[in-house]
C-alpha positions as CSV (number, residue, x, y, z in Angstrom):
1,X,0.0,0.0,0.0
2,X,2.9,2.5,0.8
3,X,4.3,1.4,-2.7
4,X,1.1,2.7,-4.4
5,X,1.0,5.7,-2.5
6,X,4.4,6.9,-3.1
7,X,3.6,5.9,-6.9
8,X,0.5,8.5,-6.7
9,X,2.4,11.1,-5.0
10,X,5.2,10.8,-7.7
11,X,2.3,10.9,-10.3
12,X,0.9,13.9,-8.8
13,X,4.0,15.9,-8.2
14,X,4.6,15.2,-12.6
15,X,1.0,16.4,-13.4
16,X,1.7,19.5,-11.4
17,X,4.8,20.4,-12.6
18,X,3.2,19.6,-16.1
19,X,0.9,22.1,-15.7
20,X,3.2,24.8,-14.1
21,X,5.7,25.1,-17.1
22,X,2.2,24.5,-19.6
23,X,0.5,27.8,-17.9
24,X,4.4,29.5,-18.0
25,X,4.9,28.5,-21.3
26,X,1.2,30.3,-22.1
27,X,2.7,33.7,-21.2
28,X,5.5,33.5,-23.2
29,X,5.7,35.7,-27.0
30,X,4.4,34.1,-29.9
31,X,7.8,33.8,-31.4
32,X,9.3,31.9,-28.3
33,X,6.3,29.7,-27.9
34,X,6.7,28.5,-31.3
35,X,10.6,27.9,-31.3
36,X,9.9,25.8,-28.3
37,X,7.6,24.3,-29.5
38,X,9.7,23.1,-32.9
39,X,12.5,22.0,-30.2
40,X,10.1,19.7,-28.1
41,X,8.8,18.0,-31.6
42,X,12.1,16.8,-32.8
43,X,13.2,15.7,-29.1
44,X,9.7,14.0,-28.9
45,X,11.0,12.7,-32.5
46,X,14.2,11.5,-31.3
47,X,13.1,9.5,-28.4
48,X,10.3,7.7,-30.4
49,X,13.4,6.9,-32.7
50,X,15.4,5.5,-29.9
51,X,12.6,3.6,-28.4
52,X,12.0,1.9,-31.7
53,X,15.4,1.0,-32.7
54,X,15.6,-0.7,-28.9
55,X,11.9,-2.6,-30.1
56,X,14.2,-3.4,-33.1
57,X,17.2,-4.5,-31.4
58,X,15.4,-6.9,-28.5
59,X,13.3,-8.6,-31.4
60,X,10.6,-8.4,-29.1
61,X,7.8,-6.9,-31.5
62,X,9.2,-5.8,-34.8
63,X,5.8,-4.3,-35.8
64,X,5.9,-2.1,-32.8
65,X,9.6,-1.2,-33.4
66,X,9.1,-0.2,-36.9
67,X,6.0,2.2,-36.2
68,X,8.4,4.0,-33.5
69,X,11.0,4.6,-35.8
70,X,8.8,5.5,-38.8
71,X,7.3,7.8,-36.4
72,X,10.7,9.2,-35.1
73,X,11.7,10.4,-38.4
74,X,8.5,11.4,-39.7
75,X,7.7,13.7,-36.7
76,X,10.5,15.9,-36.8
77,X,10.2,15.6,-40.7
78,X,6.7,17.0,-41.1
79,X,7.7,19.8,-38.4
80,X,10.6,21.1,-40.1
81,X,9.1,20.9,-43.7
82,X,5.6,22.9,-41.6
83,X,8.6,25.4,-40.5
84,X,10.2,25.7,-43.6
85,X,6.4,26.2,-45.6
86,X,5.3,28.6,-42.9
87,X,8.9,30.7,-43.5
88,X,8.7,30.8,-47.3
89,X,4.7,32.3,-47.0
């Protein structure tokens, strides 16, 4: 039982600080907000890439590997070609 609380509290403490830098991040210039926003994509990007090439590596479930990494790369890719269309307009 002390397990599962300290798991809640540790959930809770996330969420919060979730929602801290979210309403921070609200408050911030438009141009800021969106450069962030391009950096957290291709990190997001990255790690879906690593996660999938470890799927890919255990042999565990190739199917789920392969969506990981196709998602890796095309995450970031769709973001930067949105940035690039966005900066040519």
């Amino acid at each position: 039982m002390a397990q599962g609380l300290l798991i809640l509290a540790l959930v809770l403490t996330v969420v919060l600080a979730f929602n801290f830098f979210t309403i921070k991040a609200f408050k911030l210039p438009d141009a800021k907000r969106k450069k962030y926003r391009q950096i957290t994509l291709v990190v997001y990007g990255f790690l879906m890439l690593s996660i999938g090439l470890i799927f890919l590596k255990s042999g565990e479930n190739p199917f789920s590997g392969w969506f990981y990494v196709l998602y890796g790369i095309g995450f970031p890719a769709v973001s930067w070609m949105e940035y690039r269309n966005k900066k040519n307009s």
